[in-house]
C-alpha positions in Angstrom: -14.1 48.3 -3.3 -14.3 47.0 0.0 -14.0 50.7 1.8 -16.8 52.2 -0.5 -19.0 49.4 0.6 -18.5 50.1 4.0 -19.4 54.2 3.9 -22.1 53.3 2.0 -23.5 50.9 4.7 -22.9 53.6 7.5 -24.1 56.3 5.3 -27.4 54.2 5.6 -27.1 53.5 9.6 -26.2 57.3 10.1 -29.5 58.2 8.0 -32.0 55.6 9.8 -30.3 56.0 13.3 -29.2 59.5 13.7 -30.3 61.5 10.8 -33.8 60.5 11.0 -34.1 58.6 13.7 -36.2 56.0 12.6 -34.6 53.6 15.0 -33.2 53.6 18.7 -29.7 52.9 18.6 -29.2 50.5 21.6 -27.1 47.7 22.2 -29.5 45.2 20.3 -29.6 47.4 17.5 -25.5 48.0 17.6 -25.3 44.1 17.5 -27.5 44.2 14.7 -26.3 46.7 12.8 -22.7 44.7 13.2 -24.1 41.5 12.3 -25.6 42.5 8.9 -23.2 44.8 8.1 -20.1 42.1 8.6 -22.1 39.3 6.9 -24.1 41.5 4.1 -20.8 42.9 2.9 -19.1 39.0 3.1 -22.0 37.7 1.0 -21.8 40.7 -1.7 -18.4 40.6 -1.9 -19.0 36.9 -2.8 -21.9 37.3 -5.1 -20.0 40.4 -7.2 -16.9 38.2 -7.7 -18.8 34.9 -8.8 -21.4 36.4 -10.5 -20.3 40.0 -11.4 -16.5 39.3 -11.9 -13.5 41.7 -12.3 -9.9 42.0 -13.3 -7.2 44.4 -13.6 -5.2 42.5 -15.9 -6.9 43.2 -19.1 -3.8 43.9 -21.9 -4.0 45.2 -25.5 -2.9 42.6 -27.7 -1.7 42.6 -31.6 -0.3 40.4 -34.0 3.5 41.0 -34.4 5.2 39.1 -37.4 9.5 38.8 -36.5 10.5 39.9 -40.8 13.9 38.4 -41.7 15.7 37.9 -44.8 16.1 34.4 -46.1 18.9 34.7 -48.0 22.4 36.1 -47.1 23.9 39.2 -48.2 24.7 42.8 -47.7 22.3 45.4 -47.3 22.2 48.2 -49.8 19.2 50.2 -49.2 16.3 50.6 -46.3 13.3 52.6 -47.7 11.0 52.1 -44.9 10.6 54.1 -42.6 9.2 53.9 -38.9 5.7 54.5 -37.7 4.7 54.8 -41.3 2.0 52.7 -42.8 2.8 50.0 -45.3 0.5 47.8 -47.5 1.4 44.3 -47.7 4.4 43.9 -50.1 6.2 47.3 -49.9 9.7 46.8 -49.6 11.1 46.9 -46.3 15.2 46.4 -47.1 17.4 45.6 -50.2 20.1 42.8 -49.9 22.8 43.1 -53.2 21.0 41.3 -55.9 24.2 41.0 -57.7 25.8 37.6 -56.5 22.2 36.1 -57.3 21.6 37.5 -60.5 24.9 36.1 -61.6 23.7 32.5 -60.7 20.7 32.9 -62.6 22.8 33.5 -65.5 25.2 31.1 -65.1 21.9 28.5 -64.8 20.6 30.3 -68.0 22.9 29.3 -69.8 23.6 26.1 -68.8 19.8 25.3 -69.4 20.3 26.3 -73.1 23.6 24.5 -73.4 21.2 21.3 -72.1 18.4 22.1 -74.1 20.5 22.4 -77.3 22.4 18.9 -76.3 19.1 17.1 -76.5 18.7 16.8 -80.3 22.5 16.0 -80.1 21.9 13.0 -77.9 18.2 12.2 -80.7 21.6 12.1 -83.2 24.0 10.0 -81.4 21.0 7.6 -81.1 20.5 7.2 -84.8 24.1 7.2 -85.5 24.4 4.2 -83.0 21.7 2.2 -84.5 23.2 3.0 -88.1 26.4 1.8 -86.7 24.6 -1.4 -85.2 22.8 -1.8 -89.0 26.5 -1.4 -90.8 27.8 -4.2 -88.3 25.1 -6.8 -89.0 25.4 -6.2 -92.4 29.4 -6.6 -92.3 28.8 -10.2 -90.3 26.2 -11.5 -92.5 28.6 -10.7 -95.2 31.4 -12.6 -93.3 29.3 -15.5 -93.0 28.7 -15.8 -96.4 32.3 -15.2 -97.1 33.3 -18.2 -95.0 30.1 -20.8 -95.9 31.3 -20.0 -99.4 35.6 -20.7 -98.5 34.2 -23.9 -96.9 32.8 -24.9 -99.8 35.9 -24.6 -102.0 38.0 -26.0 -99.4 36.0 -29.4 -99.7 36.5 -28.9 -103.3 40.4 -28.1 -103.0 39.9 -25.0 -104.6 41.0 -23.3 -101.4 43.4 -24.0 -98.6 42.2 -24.9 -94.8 44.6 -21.5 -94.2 41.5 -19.2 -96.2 39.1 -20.9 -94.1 40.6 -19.8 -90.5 41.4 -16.3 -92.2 37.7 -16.3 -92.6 36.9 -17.4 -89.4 38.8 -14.7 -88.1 37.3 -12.3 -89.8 33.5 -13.3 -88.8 35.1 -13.2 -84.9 36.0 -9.7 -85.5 32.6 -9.2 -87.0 30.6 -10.6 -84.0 32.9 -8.3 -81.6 32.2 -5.2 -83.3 28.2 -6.3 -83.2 28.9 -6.5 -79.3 30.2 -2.8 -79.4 27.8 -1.3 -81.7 25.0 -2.3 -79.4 26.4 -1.5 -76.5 27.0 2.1 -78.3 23.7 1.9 -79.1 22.1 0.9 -75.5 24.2 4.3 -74.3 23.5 6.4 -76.3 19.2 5.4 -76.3 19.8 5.7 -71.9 21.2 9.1 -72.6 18.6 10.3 -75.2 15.4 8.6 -72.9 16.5 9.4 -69.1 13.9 12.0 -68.3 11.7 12.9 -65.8 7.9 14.3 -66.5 8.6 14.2 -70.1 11.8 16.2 -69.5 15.4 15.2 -70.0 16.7 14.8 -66.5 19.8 17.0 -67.0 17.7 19.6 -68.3 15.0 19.5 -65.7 17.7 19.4 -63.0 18.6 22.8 -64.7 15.4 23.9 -64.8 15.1 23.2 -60.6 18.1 25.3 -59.9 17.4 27.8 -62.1 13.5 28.4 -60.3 15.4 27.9 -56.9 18.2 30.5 -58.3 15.1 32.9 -59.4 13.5 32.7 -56.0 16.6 33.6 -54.2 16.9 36.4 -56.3 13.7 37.7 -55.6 14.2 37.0 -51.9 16.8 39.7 -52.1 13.8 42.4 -51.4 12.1 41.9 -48.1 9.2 42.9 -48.2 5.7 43.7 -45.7 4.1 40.4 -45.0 0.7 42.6 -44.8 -0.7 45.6 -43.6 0.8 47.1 -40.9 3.8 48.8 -39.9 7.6 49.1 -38.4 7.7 51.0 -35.1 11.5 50.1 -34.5 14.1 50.3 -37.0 17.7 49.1 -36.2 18.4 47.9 -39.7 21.5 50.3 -41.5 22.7 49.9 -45.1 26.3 47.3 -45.3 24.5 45.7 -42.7 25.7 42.1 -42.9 22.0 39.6 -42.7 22.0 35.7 -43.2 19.2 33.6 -44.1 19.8 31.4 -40.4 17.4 29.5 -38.4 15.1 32.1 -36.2 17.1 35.1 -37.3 14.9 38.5 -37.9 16.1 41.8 -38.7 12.7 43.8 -38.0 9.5 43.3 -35.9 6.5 44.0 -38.3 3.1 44.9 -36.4 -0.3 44.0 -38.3 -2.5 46.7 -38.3 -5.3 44.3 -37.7 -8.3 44.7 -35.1 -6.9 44.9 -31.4 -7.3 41.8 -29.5 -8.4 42.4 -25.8 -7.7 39.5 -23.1 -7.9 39.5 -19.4 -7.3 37.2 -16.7 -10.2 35.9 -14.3 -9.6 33.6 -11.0 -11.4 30.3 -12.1 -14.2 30.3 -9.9 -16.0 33.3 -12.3 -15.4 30.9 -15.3 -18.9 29.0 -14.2 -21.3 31.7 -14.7 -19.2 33.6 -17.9 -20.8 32.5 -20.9 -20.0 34.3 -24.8 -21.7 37.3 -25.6 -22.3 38.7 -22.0 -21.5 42.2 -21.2 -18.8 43.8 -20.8 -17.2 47.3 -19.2 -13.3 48.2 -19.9 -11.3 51.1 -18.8 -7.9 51.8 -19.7 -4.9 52.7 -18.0 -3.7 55.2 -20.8 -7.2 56.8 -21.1 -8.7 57.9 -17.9 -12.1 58.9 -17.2 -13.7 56.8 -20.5 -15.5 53.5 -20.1 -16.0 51.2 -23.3 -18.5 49.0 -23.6 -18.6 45.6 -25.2 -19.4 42.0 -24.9 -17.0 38.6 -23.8 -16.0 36.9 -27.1 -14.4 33.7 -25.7 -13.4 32.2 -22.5 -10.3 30.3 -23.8 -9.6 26.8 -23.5 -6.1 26.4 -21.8 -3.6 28.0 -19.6 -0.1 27.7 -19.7 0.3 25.9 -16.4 -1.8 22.6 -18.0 0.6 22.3 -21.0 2.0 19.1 -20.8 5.5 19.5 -23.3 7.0 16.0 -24.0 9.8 14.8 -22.0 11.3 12.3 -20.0 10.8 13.3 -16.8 7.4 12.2 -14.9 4.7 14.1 -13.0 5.3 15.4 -9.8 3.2 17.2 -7.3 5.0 20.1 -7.5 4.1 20.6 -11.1 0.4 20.4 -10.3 0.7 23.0 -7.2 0.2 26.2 -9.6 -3.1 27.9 -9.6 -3.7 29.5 -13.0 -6.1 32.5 -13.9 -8.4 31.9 -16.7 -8.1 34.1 -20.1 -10.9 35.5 -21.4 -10.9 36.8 -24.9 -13.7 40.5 -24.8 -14.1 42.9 -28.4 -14.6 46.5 -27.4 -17.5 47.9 -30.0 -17.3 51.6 -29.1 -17.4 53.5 -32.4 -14.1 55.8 -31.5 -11.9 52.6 -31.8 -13.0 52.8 -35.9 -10.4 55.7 -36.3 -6.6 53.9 -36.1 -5.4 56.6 -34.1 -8.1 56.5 -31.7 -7.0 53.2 -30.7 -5.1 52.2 -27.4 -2.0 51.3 -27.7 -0.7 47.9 -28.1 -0.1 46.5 -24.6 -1.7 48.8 -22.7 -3.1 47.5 -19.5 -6.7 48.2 -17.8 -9.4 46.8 -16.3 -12.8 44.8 -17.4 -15.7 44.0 -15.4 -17.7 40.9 -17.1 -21.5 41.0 -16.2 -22.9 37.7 -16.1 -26.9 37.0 -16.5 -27.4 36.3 -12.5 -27.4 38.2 -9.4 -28.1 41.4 -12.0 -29.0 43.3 -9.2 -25.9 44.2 -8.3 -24.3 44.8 -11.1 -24.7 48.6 -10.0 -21.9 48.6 -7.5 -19.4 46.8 -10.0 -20.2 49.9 -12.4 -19.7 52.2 -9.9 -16.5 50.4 -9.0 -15.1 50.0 -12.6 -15.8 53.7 -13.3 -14.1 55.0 -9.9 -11.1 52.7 -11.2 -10.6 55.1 -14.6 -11.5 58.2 -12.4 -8.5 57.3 -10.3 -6.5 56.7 -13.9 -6.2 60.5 -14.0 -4.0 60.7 -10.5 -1.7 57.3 -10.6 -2.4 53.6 -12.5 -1.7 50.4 -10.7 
């Protein structure tokens, strides 16, 4: 930039001094000339990166989902296949359904075996309070037994010998009231423990058996939208585990492209949503694309504070950080998918701000002599 400035400033000296000769070129003149030329191509060189900025770290960006399986198993079949497009929930892999469909069996069954035990546990319930009624029924008979053997005793129609056999008897009685109703209180526990209406065995049945059904449905990975798989290094009787940050496949969303580049901060004053933009890219010389600055964005990495123990130094804060900017390109050839550049692709943007508009001339000619040189080498 700074060398096509300078023949276009003696371009204009060689015109006015020796081409037409408009002007003697003396010594005054050459200090002249020196002068404005050194301080002229200071101050635009300013003005174009304050006002007029530019970068050359623009990058292609796209959502990229990490696909794993979340339950363990064997692989048994991988009908995707790569560079293809999928539509969110094709199947990507197959783990062995077997060992889970087996469990959900198993938890069939058992749930039936509950369900069918409830009306047993209504029955034990009425048997115990039929038990209870029989008892009572015994001991209000042996009290009338003994108030009755008293009675002849006093009388000596009976012996004191009858009475204790009948006090006996009315013990047992009370002891078998004890048991009944503590058959009883068992057997109601049983029948009544539930939760939401449900008896608590069965709906603990019921929560393995939905958890046993989700597993088995886990068993087939599949797209998390549209998109597709550009590497594949997943084989059939591969072994995959439902662990912690695990991924078998890297999934890329076919989603709009998002374009960000990196400014020095002192442009960030004068860059404001919506102003103009200019991209080239490094994989497709020659073109410009036109658009407009979408975001500046509100943090850098170097201002992150992560939580620790340690405190604040100096040397944390001595990292300078370049500003993202978030840009959408709205050149018509990027609506056909394989017209767009390719993810991570780098290039260059130049942001035209509303001031110093006069010179946004030389940035265009700069930002275009940047993808005319894309055709012979890229940074």
């Amino acid at each position: 930039m700074l060398t096509l400035i300078a023949l276009c400033y003696c371009s204009i000296i060689w015109l006015i001094f020796f081409k037409f000769k408009l002007l003697p070129f003396n010594t005054l003149a050459k200090y002249i000339v020196s002068i404005i030329g050194v301080c002229g191509i200071m101050l635009l060189l300013i003005m174009m990166n304050i006002y007029q900025p530019y970068s050359t770290d623009l990058l292609v960006n796209q959502p990229v989902a990490r696909v794993g399986a979340r339950v363990s198993g064997r692989v048994i079949d991988v009908p995707v296949q790569v560079n293809t497009p999928l539509k969110k929930g094709e199947g990507l892999f197959q783990i062995d359904p077997e060992p889970y469909q087996i469990e959900v069996r198993r938890l069939q069954a058992a749930l039936a075996e509950a369900e069918q035990a409830v009306p047993q546990l209504k029955a034990a319930v009425d048997a115990a309070n039929a038990g209870l009624d029989k008892a009572r029924s015994k001991q209000t008979q042996a009290l009338r037994e003994l108030e009755r053997t008293s009675r002849m005793a006093k009388k000596g129609a009976a012996s004191n010998r009858d009475v204790d056999s009948v006090k006996t008897e009315l013990e047992a009685r009370d002891a078998n009231i004890l048991e009944a109703t503590a058959q009883q209180t068992q057997a109601r526990l049983a029948y009544e423990s539930e939760i939401n209406g449900v008896n608590t065995t069965v709906a603990q049945l019921q929560a393995a058996l939905a958890q046993a059904n989700w597993n088995l449905k886990e068993t087939t990975v599949r797209a998390p939208g549209d998109g597709i798989i550009t590497q594949l290094g997943l084989t059939e009787g591969s072994i995959v585990g439902a662990v912690a940050m695990s991924h078998q496949l890297s999934f890329v969303y076919s989603e709009e492209r998002i374009y960000i580049a990196s400014f020095r901060q002192n442009a960030l004053r004068h860059i404001r949503p919506g102003d103009p933009i200019e991209a080239a890219f490094d994989g497709m010389p020659g073109r410009i694309f036109k658009g407009k600055v979408d975001a500046v964005l509100p943090a850098m990495g170097q201002g992150q504070l992560a939580p620790g123990g340690d405190l604040l130094t100096r040397d944390r804060g001595l990292a300078r950080g370049r500003a993202f900017v978030r840009i959408t390109i709205d050149d018509d050839i990027f609506g056909e998918s394989d017209k767009k550049p390719i993810i991570g692709i780098g290039g260059a943007v130049a942001i035209y701000t509303q001031k110093a508009k006069a010179i946004r001339m030389i940035r265009k000619v700069m930002i275009r002599m940047y993808t005319w040189m894309n055709f012979l080498f890229t940074p």
